[in-house]
N, C-alpha and C positions, 0 to 999 in steps of 0.2 A: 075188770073188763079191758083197761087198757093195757095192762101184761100179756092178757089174751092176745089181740090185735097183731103188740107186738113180737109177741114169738111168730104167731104164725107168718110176720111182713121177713122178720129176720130168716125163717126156715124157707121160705120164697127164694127169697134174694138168694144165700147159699147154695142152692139146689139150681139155679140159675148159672152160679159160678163154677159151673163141674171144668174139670181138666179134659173132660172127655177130646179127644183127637180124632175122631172119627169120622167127623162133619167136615175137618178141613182134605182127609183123602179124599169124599165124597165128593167134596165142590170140585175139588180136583182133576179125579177121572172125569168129571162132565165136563169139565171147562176142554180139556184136551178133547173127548167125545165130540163136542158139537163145534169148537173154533179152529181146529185143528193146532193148539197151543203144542210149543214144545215143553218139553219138562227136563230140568236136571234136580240131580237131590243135594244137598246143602247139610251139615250136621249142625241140628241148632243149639240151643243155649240148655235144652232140658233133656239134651243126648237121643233125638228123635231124627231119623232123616225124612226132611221135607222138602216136595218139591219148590224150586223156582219157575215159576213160568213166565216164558217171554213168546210171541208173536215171532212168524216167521216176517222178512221183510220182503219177500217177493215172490210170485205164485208158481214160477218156475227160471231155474237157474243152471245155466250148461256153461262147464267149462271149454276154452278154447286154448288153442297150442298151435302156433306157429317156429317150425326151422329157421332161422336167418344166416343161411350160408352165404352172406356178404364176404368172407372171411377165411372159404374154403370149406369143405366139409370136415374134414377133421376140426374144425375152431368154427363148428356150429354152437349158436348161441339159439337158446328154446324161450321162446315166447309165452308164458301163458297169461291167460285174461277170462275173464269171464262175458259170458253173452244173457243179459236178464230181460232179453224181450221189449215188450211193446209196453211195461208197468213202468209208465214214468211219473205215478201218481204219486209216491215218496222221493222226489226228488231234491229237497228243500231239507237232508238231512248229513249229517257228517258222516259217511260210510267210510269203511278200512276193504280191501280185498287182501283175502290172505290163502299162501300157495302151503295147502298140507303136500310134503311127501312122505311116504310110508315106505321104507325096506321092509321088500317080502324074503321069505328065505325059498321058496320053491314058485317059480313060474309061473307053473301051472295052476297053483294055489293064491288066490287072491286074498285068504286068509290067514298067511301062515307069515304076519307080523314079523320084524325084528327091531325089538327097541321101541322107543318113542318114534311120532313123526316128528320129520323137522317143518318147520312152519315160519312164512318168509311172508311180513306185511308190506302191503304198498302203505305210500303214506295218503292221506286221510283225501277224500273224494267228495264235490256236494251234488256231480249229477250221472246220473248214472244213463245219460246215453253217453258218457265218453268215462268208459269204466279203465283206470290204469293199465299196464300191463307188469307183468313181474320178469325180466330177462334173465337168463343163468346161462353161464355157458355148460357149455357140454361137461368140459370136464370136472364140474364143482356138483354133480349129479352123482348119485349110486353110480359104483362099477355094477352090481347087480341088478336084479329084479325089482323094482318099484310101482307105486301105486301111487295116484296124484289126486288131492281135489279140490276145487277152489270154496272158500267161504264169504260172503259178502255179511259184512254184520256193521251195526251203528259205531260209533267211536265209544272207545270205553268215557263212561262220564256221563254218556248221554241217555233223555230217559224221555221217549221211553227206550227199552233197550228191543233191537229186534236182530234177527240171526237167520239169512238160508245158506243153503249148501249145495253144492253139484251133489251128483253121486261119484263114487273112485272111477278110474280110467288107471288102464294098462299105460303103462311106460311106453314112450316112443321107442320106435330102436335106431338110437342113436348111439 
């Protein structure tokens, strides 16, 4: 009787242990569905890509961009900064602002990439009504067509980890 018992506790417990993967997409897509989580994928340990999910840090994020022709126009220097509203409810954390730009190869196309973006951090910020500024002069910018956006995200280390983003903007013409 008790061989009985315990096969059937052993054939339990196994069938309990499946590898199955399929509950963790599931949790997944709902967790993004109802929180509005971001998701990236990661290659894990058993050659499966899995998302990472982190929380955005703020409900809406617009880049801003000031000319500072102190200097003359030709030796304009571009301003940008980020404007995150009236959400000063995470304020009590280690934030970074970082300036994506993208070379585009055709104007008109705001998808027609060249290369990576270059990507330019301020150094690390704890409130975000007085968000850094990132200054570049004019001529440390594309000779061409470019694409800009700002990202505000926690200090790498820090956990929990949270990440928003403007949407891209057209290049000034400077």
């Amino acid at each position: 009787m008790k061989k009985i018992f315990a096969a059937l506790f052993l054939g339990l417990f196994f069938t309990s242990c499946s590898n199955d993967d399929s509950t963790i997409y599931e949790n997944a897509e709902t967790a993004l569905e109802v929180n509005e989580i971001v998701a990236e994928e990661i290659y894990s340990a058993r050659g499966v890509f899995l998302p990472v999910l982190y929380s955005k840090c703020f409900e809406s994020i617009t880049g801003t961009i000031r000319a500072n022709v102190s200097g003359g126009l030709s030796n304009a220097v571009l301003e940008f900064s980020a404007n995150i509203g009236n959400d000063y409810s995470r304020t009590k954390k280690p934030y970074v602002l970082e300036l994506h730009i993208q070379q585009i190869e055709d104007c008109e196309d705001p998808l027609s990439d060249v290369g990576n973006a270059e990507v330019i951090q301020s150094p690390v910020f704890l409130s975000t009504a007085y968000v850094p500024v990132i200054s570049i002069p004019s001529e440390n910018l594309p000779d061409y067509c470019y694409k800009w956006k700002v990202v505000v995200h926690t200090q790498d280390g820090y956990s929990p980890y949270c990440s928003s983003s403007s949407p891209w903007y057209e290049a000034p013409l400077f």
